[in-house]
C-alpha positions in Angstrom: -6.4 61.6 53.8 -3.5 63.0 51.5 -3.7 66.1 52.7 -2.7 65.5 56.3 0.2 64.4 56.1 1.4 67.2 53.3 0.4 69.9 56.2 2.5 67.8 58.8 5.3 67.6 56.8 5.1 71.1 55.6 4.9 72.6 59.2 7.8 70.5 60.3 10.1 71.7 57.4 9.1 75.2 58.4 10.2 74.6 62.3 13.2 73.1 60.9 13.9 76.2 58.5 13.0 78.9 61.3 14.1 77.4 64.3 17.6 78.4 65.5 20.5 75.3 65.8 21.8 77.2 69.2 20.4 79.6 71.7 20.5 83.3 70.9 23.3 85.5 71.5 21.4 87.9 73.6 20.0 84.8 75.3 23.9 83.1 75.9 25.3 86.6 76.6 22.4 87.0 79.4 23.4 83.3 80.8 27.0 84.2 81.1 26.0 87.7 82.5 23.7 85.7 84.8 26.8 83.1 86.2 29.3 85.9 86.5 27.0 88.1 89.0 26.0 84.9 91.3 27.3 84.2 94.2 30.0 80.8 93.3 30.4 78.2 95.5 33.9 78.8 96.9 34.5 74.9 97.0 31.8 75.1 99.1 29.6 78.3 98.9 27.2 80.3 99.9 26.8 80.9 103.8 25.8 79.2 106.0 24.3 75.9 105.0 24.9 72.3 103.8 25.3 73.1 100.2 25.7 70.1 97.7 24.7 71.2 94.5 23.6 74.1 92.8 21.6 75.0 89.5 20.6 77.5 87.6 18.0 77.3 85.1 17.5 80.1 82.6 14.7 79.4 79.7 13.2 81.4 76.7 10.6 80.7 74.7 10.3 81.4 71.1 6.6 81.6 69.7 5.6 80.9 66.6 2.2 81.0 64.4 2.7 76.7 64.1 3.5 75.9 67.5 5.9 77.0 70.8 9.7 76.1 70.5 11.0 76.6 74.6 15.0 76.5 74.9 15.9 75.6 78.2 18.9 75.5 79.0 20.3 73.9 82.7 23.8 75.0 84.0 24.3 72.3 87.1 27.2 73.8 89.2 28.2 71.0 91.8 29.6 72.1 94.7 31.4 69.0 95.7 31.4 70.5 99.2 29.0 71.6 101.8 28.3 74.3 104.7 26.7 74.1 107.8 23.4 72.3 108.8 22.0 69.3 107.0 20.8 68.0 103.6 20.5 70.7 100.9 17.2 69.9 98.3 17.2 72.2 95.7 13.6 72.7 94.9 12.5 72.9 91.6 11.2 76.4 90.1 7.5 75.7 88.8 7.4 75.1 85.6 5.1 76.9 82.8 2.0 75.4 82.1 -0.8 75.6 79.1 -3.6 78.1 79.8 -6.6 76.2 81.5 -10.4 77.0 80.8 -12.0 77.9 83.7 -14.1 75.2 85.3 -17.9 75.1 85.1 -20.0 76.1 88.0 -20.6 72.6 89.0 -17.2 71.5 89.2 -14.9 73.0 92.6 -11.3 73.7 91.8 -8.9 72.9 94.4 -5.2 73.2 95.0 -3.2 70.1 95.3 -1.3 70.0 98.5 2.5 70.6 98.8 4.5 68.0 99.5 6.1 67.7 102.8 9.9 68.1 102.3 12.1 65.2 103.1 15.8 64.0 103.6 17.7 63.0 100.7 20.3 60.2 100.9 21.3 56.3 101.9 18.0 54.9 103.8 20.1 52.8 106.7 19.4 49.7 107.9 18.3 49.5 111.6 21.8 48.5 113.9 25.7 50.1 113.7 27.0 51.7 110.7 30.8 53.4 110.0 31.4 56.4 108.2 33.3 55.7 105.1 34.7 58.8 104.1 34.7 60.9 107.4 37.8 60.5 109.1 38.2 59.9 111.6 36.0 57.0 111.3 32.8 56.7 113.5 30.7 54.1 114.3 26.9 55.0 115.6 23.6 53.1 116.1 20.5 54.0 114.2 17.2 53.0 114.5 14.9 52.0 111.9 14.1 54.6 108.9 17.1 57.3 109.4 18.7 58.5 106.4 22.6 59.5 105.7 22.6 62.2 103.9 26.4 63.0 103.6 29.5 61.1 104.3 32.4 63.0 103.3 36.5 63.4 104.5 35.8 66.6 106.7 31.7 66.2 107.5 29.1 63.6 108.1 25.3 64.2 108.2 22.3 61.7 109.3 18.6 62.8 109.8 15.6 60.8 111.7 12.0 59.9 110.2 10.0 62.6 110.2 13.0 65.1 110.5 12.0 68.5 110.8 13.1 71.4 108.1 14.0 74.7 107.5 13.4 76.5 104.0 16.5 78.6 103.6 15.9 82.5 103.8 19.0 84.2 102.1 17.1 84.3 98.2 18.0 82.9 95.5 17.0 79.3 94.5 14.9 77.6 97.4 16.9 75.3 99.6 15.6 72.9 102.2 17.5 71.8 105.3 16.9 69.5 108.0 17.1 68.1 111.3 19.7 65.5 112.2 23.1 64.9 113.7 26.5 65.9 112.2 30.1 66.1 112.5 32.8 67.7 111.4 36.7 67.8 111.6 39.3 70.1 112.2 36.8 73.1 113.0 38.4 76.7 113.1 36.8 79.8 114.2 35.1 81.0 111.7 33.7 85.2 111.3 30.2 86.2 111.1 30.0 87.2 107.9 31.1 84.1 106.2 34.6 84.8 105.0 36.5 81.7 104.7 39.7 82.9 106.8 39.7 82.1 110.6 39.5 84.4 113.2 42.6 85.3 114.8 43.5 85.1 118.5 41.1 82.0 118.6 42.7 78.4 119.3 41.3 75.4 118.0 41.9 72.7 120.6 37.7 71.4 121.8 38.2 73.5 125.0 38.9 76.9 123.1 36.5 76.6 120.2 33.7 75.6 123.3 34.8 78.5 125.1 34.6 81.0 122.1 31.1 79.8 121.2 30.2 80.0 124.5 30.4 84.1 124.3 29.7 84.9 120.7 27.8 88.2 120.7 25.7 86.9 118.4 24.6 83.8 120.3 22.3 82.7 123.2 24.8 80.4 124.7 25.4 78.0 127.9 28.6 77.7 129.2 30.6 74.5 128.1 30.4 71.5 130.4 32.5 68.4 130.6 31.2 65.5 129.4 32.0 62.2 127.9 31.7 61.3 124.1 32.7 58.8 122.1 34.5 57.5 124.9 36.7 60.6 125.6 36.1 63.8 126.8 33.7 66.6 125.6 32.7 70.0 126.3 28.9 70.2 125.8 27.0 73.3 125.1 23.6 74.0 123.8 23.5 77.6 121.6 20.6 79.2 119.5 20.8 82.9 117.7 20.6 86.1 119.8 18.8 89.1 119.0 22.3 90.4 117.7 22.5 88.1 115.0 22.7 89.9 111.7 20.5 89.2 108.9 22.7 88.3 105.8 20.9 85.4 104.8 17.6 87.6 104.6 16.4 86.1 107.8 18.8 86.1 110.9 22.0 83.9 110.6 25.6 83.9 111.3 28.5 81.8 110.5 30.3 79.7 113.2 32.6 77.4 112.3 35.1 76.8 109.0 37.2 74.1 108.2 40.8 74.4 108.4 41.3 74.5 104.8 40.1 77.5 104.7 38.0 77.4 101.0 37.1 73.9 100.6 34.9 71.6 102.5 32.4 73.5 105.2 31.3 76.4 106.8 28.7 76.1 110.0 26.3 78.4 110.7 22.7 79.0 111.9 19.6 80.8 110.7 16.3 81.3 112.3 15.1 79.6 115.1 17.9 77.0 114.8 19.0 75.2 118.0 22.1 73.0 118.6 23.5 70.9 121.0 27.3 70.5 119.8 29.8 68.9 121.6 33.8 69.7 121.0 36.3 66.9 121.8 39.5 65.1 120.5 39.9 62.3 118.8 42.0 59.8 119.5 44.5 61.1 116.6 44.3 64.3 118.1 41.9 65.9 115.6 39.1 68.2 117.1 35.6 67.8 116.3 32.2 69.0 117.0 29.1 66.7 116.7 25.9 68.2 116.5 22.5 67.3 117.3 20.9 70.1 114.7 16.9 71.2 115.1 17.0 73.6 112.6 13.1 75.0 112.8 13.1 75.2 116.8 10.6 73.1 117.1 10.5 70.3 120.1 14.2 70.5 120.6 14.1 68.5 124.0 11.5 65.7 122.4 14.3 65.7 119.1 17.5 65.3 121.5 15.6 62.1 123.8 15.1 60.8 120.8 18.5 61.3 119.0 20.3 60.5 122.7 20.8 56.4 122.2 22.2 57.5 119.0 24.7 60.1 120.5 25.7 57.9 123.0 26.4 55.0 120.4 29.4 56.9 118.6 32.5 55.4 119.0 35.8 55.6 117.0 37.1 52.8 115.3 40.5 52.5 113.3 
C-alpha cells in the first residue's frame, strides 16, 4: 500500500522537473509565423460572409515514457464586425482521440451522425420586436422559434426554424451560414474581389445601387421593380451568381456590397447556389438600405420567401 503512492509522487515530480513552464520557441515562433501569413479580419474580414469571430488553434504534444503532456494553445481573434450573409459558426476542428481496440466480431461499429448545423443567437418571442443597435431602427413581426442572430449599428440578421445552411468553401477554418433576412445601412458599391474601397462612377442612392446590381457581369439578375417597403418606396430585385462569377472563395463567389466606411462593419457577397431577394430604399432619414431575404444553399427559394413574406411586410421604422 506504501508503495503506490511513492510511484505517484515520484512520477509527478518527474512531469514537474521535465515539463516546460511555457510553450517552445520553435512552437511560439511557428504560432506567430502562423498569425502573420492569415488572412486578418480588416475590422471585418475575410470575403464574403457574415464573419463574427475567428480562432485559431495551434497544439503540440509532447510524449513522454510516464504519460502525454498536450499544449494547446487558443488565439481567439474577434472580429467585432461582420460580411455578407448570415450567422457565422465556427466549427470545431476534431479533436485527438486515444487509440481504440478494434471491436469483436459480434459487436457492429457505427458512426454517430453529424449534427445538423443551426443558427446561433437570441431565440425571439412570437410577436414585434425593434432592432436595438441597427439604426435606423426597425420594427418586424416574427413568428414563433426564429432566432436573431445579429443586431449591430450598420447590419441586422434574423433566421427561421429549420433555416437552411451553407458550409463556406474559401478554406481555412469551417464556417457555417444560414438562411434568413438581413439588412444593412449605407451600402456602397463594392468590387468583386473584396477590396474594401467602393467602386467609382457608382451612386449610392436605392435606385443606383438596384440599377448596378441589376447588370453585374457576374450576376443572374432581374431588373429592379418599384415596390413598397417599410412604408416607402423600394426597388425589388431577385439575383443569384452567373457562370462568370469567379472562384476566390474556392467555390464561386463575388462581393457586392461594402459599407461606407470602407474597412469596418460589412461586406456582402454570395457564394454557390445562393439566391436573394434584396430590396434598396430610403429611409426616412435619408439613409439607403437593402433588406434581404437570403437562401444561401438554393434550395426552395419560393417556399422560403412565402414563408418569410408576413415578416417582410411587417418592417416598419420607428424613431
Amino acid at each position: 500500500m506504501s508503495g503506490r503512492p511513492l510511484v505517484d509522487r515520484e512520477i509527478s515530480a518527474w512531469i514537474e522537473s521535465e515539463a516546460p513552464d511555457r510553450a517552445p520557441d520553435r512552437l511560439r515562433q511557428a504560432i506567430r509565423s502562423e498569425v502573420a501569413q492569415e488572412p486578418q479580419e480588416r475590422g471585418s474580414a475575410v470575403f464574403p460572409r457574415a464573419v463574427f469571430a475567428r480562432e485559431h488553434r495551434f497544439a503540440a504534444q509532447a510524449v513522454g515514457a510516464a504519460g502525454v503532456a498536450v499544449i494547446l494553445l487558443v488565439i481567439g481573434i474577434v472580429a467585432g464586425t461582420f460580411l455578407g450573409g448570415g450567422q457565422r459558426v465556427i466549427e470545431p476542428a476534431p479533436s485527438a482521440s486515444p487509440p481504440r481496440s478494434s471491436p469483436s466480431p459480434s459487436v457492429q461499429a457505427s458512426a454517430a451522425p453529424s449534427p445538423v448545423p443551426t443558427p446561433v443567437g437570441a431565440v425571439l418571442a412570437p410577436g414585434a420586436f425593434v432592432t436595438v443597435a441597427f439604426a435606423p431602427h426597425l420594427r418586424l413581426t416574427v413568428p414563433d422559434g426564429w432566432v436573431k442572430t445579429d443586431d449591430r449599428p450598420l447590419g441586422m440578421r434574423i433566421s427561421p426554424p429549420g433555416a437552411g445552411w451553407l458550409r463556406q468553401g474559401n478554406g481555412g477554418l469551417p464556417a457555417v451560414i444560414f438562411d434568413g433576412i438581413g439588412a444593412y445601412s449605407r451600402p456602397v458599391a463594392g468590387p468583386p474581389d473584396g477590396g474594401t474601397l467602393p467602386v467609382t462612377g457608382v451612386g449610392a442612392s436605392a435606385k443606383d445601387l438596384a440599377d448596378w446590381l441589376s447588370t453585374r457581369p457576374q450576376l443572374t439578375s432581374t431588373k429592379p421593380t418599384k415596390v413598397t417597403l417599410a412604408g416607402t418606396t423600394a426597388y425589388e430585385l431577385d439575383f443569384t451568381l452567373s457562370p462568370a462569377a469567379g472562384g476566390l472563395c474556392g467555390i464561386p463567389c463575388v462581393n457586392l456590397l461594402n459599407s461606407a466606411d470602407g474597412s469596418a462593419s460589412y461586406q456582402f457577397g454570395i457564394e454557390g447556389d445562393w439566391k436573394v431577394r434584396a430590396f434598396l430604399l430610403e429611409a426616412p432619414d435619408g439613409t439607403t438600405m437593402m433588406i434581404t431575404l437570403d437562401d444561401v444553399d438554393g434550395n426552395g427559394f419560393d417556399q422560403e420567401l412565402r414563408a418569410a413574406q408576413p415578416v417582410l411586410d411587417s418592417i416598419q421604422f420607428v424613431p
